[in-house]
N, C-alpha and C positions, 0 to 999 in steps of 0.2 A: 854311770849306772843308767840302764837306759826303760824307760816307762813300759810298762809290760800292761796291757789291754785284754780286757774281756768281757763277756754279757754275762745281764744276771738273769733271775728269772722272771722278767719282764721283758729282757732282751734289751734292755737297759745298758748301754757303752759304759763303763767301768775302768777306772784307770789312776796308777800312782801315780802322783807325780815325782818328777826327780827333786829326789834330797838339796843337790846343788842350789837347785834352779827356786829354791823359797826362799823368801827373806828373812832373815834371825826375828825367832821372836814370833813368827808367823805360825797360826794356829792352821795352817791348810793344809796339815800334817795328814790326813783322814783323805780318804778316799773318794775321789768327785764321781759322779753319777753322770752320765749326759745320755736324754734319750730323744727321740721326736715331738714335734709340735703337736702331731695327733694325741700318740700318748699321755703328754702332760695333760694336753687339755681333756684327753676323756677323764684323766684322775680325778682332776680339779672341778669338771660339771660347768665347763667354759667352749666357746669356741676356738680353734686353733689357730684363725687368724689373729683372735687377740696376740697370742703370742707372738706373729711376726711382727704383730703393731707394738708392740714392747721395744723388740729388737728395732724397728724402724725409729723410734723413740727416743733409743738409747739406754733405755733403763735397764737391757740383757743383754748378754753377746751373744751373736749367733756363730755359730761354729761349723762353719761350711766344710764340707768332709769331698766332695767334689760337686760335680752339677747338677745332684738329683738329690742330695743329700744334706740335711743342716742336722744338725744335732745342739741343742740347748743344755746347758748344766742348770742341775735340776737345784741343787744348795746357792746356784745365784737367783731361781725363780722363787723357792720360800723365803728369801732373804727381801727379794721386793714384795712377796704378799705380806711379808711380818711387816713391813717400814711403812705398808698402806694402811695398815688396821688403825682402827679410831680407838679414842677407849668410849665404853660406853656412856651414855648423855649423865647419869650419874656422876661418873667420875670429874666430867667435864665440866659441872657444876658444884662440882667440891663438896657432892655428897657422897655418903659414904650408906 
């Protein structure tokens, strides 16, 4: 079965992946998203180099589509903003 591709209305890369190709047990069942480094960062209210400095990092992949072209998966860039958040100074003093 082979990955069928499409844009959303962001112009957002969209795409299954193959059934095959996931590992038992794996929740990546759901459809990944991948769009540009401008785009994400105009969402997020950041600059776009940050993002390459992610991927340069290692903490994203970047998904080179040919030489003018990267596209980032956007459920691997909320995944490192959710693992960066702090809790707030409350919590972190064990109050409540």
């Amino acid at each position: 079965m082979a990955s069928g591709h499409a844009r959303d209305h962001r112009g957002a890369m969209t795409t299954k992946p193959k059934i095959n190709s996931l590992r038992a047990g794996s929740s990546d069942f759901t459809e990944r998203k991948f769009s540009k480094a401008r785009s994400i960062a105009d969402r997020l209210g950041i600059c776009q180099r940050t993002i390459f400095r992610w991927a340069d990092a290692g903490k994203i992949t970047r998904h080179k589509i040919n030489a003018r072209v990267v596209l980032f998966d956007e459920n691997e860039i909320a995944c490192l903003l959710d693992r960066a958040r702090i809790a707030p100074r409350r919590q972190l003093n064990g109050l409540s």
